[in-house]
ZANULO-767144 format. One line per 3 residues: for each residue x negated, y, z negated of N, C-alpha, C, O. Coordinates in pm, 1 decimal, m for minus. Layout:
N
X,Y,Z,X,Y,Z,X,Y,Z,X,Y,Z; ...
REM end
This chain:
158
5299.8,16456.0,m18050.3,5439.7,16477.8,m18019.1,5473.7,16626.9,m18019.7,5524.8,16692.9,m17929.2; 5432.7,16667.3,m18146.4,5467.4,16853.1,m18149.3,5387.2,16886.5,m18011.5,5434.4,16994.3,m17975.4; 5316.1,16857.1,m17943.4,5210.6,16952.0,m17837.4,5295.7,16925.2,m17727.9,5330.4,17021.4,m17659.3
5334.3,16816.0,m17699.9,5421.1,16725.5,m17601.0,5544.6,16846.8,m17584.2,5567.4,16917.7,m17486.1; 5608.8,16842.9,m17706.9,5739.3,16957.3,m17762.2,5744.4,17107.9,m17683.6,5826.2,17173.8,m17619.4; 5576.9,17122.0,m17739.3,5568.1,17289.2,m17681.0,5541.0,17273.9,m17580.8,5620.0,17364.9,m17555.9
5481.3,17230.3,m17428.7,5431.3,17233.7,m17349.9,5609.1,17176.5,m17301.2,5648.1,17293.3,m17300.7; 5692.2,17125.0,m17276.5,5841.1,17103.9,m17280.1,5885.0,17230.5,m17278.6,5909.1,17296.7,m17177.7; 5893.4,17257.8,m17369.3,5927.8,17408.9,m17423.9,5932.4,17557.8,m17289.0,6003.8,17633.3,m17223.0
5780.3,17511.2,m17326.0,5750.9,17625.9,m17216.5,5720.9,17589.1,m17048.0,5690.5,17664.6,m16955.7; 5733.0,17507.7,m17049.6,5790.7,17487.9,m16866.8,5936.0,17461.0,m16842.2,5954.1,17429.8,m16724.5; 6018.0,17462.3,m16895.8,6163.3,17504.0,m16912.9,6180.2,17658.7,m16955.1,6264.5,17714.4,m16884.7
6147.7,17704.8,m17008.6,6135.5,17887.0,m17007.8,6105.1,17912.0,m16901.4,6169.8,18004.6,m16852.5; 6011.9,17856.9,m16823.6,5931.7,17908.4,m16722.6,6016.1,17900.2,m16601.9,6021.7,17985.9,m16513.8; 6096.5,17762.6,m16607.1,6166.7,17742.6,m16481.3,6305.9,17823.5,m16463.1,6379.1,17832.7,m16364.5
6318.7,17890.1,m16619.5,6455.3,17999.5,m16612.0,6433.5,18110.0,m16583.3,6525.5,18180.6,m16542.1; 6310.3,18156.7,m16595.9,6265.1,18299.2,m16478.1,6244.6,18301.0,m16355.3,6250.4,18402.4,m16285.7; 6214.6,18171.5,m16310.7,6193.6,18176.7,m16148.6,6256.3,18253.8,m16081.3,6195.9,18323.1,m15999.5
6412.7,18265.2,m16098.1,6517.8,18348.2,m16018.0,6463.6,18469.9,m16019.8,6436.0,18536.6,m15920.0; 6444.6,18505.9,m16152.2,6469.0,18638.3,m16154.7,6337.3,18729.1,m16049.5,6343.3,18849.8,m16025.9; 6247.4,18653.4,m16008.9,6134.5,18677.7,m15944.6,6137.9,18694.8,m15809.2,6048.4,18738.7,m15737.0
6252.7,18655.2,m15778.4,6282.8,18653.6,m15629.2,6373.8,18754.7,m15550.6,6442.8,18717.2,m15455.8; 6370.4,18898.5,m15599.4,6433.7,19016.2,m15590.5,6388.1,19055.1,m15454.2,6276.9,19095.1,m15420.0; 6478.8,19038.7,m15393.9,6413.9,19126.0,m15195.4,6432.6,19285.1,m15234.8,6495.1,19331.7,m15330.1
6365.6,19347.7,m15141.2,6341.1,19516.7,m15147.5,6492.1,19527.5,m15117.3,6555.7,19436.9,m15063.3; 6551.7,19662.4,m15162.1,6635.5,19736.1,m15067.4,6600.6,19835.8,m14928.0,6507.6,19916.3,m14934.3; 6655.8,19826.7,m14845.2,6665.3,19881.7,m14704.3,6732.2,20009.3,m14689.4,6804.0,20016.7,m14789.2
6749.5,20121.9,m14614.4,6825.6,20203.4,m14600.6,6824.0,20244.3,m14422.7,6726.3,20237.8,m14348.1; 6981.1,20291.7,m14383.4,7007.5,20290.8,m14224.3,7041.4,20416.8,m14224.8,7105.1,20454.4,m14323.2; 7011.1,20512.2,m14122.6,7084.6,20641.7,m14124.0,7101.2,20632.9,m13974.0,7001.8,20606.2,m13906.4
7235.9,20656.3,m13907.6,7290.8,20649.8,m13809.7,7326.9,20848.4,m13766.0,7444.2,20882.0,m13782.4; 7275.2,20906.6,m13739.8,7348.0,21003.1,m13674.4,7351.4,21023.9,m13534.2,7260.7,21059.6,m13459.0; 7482.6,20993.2,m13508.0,7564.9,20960.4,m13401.9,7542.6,21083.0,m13316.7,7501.6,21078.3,m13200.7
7577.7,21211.6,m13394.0,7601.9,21310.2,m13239.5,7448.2,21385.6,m13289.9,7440.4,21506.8,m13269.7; 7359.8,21334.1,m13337.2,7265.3,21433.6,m13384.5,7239.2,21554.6,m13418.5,7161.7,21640.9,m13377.3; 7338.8,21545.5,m13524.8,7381.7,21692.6,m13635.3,7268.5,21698.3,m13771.8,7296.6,21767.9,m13869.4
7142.8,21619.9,m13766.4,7045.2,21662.5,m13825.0,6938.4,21692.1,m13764.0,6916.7,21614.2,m13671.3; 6856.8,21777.2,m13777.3,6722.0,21770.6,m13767.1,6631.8,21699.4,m13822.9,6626.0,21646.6,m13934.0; 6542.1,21703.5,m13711.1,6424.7,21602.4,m13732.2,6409.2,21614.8,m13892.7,6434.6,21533.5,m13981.6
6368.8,21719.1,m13896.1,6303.5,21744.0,m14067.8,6392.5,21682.5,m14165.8,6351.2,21598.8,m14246.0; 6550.2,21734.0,m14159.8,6653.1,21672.7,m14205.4,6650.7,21548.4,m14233.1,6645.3,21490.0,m14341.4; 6654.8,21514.8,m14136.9,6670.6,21347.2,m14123.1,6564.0,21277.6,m14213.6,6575.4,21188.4,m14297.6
6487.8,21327.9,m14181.4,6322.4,21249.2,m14242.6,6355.3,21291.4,m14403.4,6355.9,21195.5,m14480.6; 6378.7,21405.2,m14453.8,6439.7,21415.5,m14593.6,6537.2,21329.5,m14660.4,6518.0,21274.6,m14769.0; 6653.7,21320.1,m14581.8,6797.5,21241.5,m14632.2,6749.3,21115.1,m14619.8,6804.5,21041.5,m14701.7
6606.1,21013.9,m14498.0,6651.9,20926.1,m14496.4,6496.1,20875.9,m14625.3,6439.8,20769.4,m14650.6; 6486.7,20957.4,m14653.4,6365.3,20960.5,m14765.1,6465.8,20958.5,m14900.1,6482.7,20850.6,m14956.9; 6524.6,21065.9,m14944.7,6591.7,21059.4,m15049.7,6681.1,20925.9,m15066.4,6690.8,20875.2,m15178.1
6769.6,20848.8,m14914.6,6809.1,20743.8,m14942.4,6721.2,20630.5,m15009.1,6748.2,20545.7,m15094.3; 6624.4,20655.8,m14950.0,6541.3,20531.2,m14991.0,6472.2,20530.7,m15141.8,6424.4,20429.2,m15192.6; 6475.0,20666.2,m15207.2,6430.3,20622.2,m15339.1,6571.4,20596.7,m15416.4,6584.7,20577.2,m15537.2
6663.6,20601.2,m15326.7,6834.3,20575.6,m15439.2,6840.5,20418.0,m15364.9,6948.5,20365.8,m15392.5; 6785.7,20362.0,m15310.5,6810.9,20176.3,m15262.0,6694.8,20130.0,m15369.0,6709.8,20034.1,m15444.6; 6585.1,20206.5,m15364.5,6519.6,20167.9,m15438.0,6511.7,20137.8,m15574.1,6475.7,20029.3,m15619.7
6552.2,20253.4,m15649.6,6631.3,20255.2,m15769.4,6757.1,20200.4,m15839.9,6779.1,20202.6,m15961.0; 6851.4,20140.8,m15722.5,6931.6,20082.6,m15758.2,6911.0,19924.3,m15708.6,6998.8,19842.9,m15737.1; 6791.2,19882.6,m15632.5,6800.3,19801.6,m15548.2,6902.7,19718.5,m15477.8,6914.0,19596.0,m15473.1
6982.5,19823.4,m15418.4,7056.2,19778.6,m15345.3,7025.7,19856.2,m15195.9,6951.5,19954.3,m15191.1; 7084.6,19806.5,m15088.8,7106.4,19848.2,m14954.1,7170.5,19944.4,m14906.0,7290.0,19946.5,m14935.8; 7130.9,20028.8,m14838.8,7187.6,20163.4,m14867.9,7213.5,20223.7,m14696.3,7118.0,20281.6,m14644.4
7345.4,20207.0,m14613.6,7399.5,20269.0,m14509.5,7463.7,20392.4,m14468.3,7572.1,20415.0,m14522.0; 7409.9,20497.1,m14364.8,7524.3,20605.4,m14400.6,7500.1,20662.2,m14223.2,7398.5,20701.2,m14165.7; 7622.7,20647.3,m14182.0,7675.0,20652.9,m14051.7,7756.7,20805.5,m14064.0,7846.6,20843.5,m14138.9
7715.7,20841.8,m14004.5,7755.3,21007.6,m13949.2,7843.0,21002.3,m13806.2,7794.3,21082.6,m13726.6; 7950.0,20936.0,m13755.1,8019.3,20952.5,m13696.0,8035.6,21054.2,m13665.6,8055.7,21145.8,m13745.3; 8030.1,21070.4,m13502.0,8043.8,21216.7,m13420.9,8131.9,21148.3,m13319.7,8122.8,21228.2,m13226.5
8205.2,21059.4,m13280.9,8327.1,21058.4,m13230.4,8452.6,20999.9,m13279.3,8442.5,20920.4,m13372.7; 8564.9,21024.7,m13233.9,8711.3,21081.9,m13274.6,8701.6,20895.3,m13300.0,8625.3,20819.7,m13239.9; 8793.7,20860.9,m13395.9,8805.8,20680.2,m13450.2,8937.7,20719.6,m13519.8,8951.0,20838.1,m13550.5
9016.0,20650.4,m13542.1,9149.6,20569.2,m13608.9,9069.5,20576.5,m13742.3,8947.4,20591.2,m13735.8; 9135.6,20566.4,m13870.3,9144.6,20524.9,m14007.2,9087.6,20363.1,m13986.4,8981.6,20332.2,m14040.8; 9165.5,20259.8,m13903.1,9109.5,20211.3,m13906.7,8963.3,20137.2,m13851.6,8878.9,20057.7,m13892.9
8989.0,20207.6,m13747.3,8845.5,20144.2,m13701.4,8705.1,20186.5,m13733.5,8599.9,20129.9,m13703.8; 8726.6,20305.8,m13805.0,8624.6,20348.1,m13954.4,8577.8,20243.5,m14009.6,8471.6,20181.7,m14016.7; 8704.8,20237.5,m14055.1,8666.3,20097.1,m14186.6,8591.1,19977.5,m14140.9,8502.0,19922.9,m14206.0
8640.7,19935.3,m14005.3,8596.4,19845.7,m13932.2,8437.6,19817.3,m13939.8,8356.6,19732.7,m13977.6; 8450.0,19986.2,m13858.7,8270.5,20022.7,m13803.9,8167.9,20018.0,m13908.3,8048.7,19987.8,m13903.9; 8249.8,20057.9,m14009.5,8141.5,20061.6,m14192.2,8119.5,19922.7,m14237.8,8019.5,19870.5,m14287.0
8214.2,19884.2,m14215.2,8183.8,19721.8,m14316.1,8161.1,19635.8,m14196.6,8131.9,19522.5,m14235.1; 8163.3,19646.4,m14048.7,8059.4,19517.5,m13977.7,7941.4,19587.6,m13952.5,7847.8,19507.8,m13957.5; 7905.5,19695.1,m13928.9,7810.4,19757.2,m13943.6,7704.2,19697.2,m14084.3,7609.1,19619.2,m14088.5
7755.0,19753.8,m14157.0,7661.6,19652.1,m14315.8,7613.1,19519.8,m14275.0,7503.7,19471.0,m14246.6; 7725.2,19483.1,m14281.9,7733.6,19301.2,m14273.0,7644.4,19258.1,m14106.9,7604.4,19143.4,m14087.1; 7629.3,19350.1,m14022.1,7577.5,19292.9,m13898.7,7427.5,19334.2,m13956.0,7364.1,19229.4,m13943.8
7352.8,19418.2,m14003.5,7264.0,19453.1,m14096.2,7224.6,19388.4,m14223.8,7103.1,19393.4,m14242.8; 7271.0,19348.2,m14286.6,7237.1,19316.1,m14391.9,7320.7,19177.8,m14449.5,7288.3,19107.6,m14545.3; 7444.9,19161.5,m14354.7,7495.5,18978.2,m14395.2,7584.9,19004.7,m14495.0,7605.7,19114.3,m14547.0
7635.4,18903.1,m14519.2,7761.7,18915.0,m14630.7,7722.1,18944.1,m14788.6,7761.8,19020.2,m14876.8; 7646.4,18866.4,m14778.3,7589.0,18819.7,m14953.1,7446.2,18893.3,m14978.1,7336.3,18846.2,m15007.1; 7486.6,19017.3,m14957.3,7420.4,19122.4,m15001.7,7469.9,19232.6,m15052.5,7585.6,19273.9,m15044.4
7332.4,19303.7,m15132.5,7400.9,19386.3,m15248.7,7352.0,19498.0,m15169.1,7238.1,19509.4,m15123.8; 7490.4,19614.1,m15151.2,7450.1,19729.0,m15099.3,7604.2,19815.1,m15062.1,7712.2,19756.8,m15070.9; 7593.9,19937.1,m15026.9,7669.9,20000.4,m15021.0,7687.0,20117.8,m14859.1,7577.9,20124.0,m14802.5
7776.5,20185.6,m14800.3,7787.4,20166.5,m14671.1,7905.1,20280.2,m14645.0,8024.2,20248.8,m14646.6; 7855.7,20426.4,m14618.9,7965.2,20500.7,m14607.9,7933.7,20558.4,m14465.8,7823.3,20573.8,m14413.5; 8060.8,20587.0,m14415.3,8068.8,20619.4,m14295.4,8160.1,20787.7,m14273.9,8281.2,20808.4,m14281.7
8068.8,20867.3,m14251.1,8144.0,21035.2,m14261.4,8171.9,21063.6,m14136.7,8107.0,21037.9,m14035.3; 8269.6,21116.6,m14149.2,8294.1,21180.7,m13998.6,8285.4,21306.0,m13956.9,8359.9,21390.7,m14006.4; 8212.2,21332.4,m13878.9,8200.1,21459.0,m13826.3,8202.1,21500.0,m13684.7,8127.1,21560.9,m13608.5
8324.5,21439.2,m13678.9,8382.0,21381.5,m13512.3,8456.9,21589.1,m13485.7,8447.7,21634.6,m13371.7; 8508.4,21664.4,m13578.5,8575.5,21756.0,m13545.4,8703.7,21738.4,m13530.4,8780.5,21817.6,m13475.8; 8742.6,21587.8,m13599.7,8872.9,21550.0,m13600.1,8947.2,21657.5,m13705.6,8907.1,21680.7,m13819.6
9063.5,21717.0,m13642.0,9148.4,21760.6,m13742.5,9190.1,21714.5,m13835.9,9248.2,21789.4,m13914.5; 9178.7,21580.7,m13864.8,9184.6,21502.9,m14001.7,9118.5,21437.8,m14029.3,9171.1,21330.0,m14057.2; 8988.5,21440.0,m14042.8,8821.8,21336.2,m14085.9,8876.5,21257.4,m14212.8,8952.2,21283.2,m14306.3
8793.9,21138.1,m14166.3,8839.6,21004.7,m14275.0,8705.9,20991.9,m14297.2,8625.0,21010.1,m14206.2; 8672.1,20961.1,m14413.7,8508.6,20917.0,m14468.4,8539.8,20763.4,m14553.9,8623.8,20743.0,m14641.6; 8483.9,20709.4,m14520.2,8511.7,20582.0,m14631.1,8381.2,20491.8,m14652.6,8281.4,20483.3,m14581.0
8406.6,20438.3,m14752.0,8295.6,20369.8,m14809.8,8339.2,20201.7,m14838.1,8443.8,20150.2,m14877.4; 8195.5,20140.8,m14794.8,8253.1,20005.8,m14794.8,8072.2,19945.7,m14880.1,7953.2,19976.8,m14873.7; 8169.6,19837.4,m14958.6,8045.6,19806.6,m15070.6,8008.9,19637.0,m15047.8,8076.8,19571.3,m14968.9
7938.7,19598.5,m15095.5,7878.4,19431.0,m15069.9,7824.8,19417.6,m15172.6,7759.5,19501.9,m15234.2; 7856.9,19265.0,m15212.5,7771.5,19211.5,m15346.0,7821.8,19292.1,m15404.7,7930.7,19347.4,m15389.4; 7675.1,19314.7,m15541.0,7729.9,19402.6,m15639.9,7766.9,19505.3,m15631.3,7816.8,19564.0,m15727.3
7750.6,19570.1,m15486.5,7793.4,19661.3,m15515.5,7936.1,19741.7,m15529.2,7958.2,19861.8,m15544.6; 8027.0,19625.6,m15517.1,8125.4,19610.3,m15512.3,8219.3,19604.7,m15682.2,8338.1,19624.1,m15708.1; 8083.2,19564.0,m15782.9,8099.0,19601.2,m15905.8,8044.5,19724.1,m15930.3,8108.3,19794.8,m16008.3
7958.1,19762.0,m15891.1,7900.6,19888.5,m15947.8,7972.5,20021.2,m15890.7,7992.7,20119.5,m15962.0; 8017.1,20012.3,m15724.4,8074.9,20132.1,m15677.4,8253.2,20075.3,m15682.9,8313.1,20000.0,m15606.1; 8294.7,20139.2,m15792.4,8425.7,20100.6,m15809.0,8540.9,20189.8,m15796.2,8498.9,20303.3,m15773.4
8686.5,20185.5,m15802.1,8777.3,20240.8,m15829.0,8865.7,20192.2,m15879.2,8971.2,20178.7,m15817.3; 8849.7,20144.5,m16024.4,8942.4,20137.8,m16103.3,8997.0,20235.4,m16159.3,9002.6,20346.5,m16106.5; 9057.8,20200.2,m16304.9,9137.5,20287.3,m16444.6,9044.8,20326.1,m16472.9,9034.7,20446.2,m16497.8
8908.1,20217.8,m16483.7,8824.8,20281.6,m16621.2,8687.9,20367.0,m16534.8,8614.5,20440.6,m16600.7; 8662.0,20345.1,m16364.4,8592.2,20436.2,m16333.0,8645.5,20440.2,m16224.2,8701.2,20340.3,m16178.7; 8640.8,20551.3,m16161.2,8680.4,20622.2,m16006.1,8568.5,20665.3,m15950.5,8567.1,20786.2,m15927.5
8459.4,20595.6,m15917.1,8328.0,20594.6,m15891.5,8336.9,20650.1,m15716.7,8268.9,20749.6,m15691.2; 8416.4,20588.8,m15603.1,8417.2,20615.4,m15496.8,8492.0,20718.2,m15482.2,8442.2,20806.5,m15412.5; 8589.4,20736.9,m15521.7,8652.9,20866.5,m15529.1,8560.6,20998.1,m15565.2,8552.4,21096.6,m15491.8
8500.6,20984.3,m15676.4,8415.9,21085.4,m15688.5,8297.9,21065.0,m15603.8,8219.4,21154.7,m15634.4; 8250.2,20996.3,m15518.6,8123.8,20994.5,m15440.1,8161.4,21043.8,m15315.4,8070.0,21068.2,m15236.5; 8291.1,21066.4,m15276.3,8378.7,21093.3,m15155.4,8382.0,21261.5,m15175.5,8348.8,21340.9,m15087.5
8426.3,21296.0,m15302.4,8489.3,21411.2,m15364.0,8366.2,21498.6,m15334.2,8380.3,21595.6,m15259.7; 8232.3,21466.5,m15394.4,8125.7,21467.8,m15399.3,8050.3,21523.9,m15231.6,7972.6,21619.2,m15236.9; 8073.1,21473.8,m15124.1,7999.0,21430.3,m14964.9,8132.9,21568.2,m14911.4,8101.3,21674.9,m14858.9
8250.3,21533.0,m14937.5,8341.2,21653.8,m14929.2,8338.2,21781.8,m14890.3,8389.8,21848.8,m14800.8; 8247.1,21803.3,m15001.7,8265.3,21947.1,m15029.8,8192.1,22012.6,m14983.3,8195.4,22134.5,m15000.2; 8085.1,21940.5,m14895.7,7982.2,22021.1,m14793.6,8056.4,21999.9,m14630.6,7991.7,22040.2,m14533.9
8170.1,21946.3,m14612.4,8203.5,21904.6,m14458.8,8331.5,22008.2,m14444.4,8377.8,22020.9,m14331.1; 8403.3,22098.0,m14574.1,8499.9,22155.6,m14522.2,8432.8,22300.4,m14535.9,8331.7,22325.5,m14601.5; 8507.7,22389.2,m14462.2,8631.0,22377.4,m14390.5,8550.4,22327.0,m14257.6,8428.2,22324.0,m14271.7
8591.8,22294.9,m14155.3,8614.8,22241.5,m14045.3,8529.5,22319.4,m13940.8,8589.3,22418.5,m13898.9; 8400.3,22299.9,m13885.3,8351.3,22391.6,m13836.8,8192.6,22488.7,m13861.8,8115.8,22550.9,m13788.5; 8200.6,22460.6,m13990.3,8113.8,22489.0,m14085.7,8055.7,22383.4,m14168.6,7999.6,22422.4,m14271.0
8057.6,22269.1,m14147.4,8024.4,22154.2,m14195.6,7859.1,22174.5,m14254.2,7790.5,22263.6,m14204.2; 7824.0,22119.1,m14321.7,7658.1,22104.4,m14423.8,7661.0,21968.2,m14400.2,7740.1,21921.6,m14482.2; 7604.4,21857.7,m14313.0,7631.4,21764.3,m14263.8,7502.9,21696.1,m14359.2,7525.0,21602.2,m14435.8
7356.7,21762.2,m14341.3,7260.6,21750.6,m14448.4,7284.8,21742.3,m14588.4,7239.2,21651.8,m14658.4; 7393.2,21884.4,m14652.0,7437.3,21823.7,m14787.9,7507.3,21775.2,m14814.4,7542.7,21781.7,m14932.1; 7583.2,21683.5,m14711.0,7637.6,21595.8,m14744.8,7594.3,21452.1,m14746.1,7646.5,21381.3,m14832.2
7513.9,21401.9,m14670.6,7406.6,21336.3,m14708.1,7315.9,21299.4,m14806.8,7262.8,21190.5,m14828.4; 7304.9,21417.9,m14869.8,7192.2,21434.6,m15010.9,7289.2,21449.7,m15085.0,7216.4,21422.3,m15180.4; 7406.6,21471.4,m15142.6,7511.4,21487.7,m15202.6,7530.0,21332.0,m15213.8,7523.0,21291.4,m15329.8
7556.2,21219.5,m15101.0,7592.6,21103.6,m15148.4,7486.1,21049.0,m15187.8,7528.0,20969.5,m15271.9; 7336.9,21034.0,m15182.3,7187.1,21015.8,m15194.0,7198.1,21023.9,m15326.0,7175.1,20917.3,m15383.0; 7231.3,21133.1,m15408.7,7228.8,21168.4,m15516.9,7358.1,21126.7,m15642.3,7348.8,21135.0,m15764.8
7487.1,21076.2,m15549.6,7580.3,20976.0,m15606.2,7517.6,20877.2,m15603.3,7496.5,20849.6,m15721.4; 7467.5,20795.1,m15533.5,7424.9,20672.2,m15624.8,7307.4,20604.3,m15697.3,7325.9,20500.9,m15761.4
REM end
C-alpha cells in the first residue's frame, strides 16, 4: 500500500509540471519603414532585441514609422500589427516610434498577455512612461534624431 502511495504521489507531481514545460521561444520584429538604419545598425538593434525577448521571454515588436499617421492610427498599426504576428494570447510587447518628421511625433506602446502586467502605468509603477521618456531622448530635437539609440534605449528598457 505505502509503494502504491508513493508511486501516486509522484505521478501527480509529475502531471503538475507538465505546463510549465511547454514555454514557446520569444520572437522579435524590427520594421524600419523609411530605412533610417543601417545595415550594421539594424543587425545590432535587432540582435540586442532578441537577447531582451529572450530574457524576458516575451515577444518583442518595434516599428519605426517613417510616414505622417493620426494618434490614432498609431495605435491601431501597433496593436494589429502584434496581434497579426503573434495573436491575441500572447505575451509580448510592441512599440511603434515615429520618425515620420511629423511636427508632433506620437510613439506608443502596446502590450499582450503578460505583458500587459509587467509593462505598466499605474500609481505604483510608470513603467511605459519611462520606456517612452527613455526612446525620447534620442529622437529630439526634430531633425537630428539617433533613430539607432533609440532603439537600443528601448532594447535596454525591457
Amino acid at each position: 500500500m505505502k509503494k502504491y502511495l508513493i508511486v501516486l504521489l509522484t505521478v501527480l507531481l509529475m502531471m503538475l509540471n507538465l505546463p510549465v514545460c511547454t514555454a514557446s521561444a520569444a520572437e522579435i520584429q524590427l520594421y524600419d519603414e523609411g530605412s533610417r538604419l543601417s545595415t550594421e545598425e539594424f543587425v545590432q538593434a535587432a540582435e540586442r532585441l532578441n537577447e531582451a525577448a529572450e530574457h524576458t521571454g516575451m515577444n518583442v515588436v518595434v516599428i519605426l514609422g517613417s510616414e505622417r499617421r493620426s494618434d490614432t492610427t498609431i495605435e491601431t498599426a501597433a496593436d494589429s500589427t502584434y496581434d497579426q504576428l503573434y495573436g491575441q494570447k500572447t505575451d509580448g510587447i510592441c512599440i511603434y516610434i515615429d520618425v515620420s518628421s511629423n511636427a508632433h511625433p506620437y510613439d506608443y506602446i502596446s502590450t499582450s498577455g503578460l505583458g500587459q502586467f509587467y509593462y505598466t502605468n499605474s500609481s505604483e509603477s510608470n513603467r511605459v512612461d519611462s520606456m517612452l521618456y527613455a526612446v525620447e531622448k534620442y529622437l529630439y530635437p526634430a531633425g537630428s534624431e539617433d533613430v539607432f539609440g533609440a532603439v537600443m534605449a528601448f532594447a535596454d528598457q525591457i
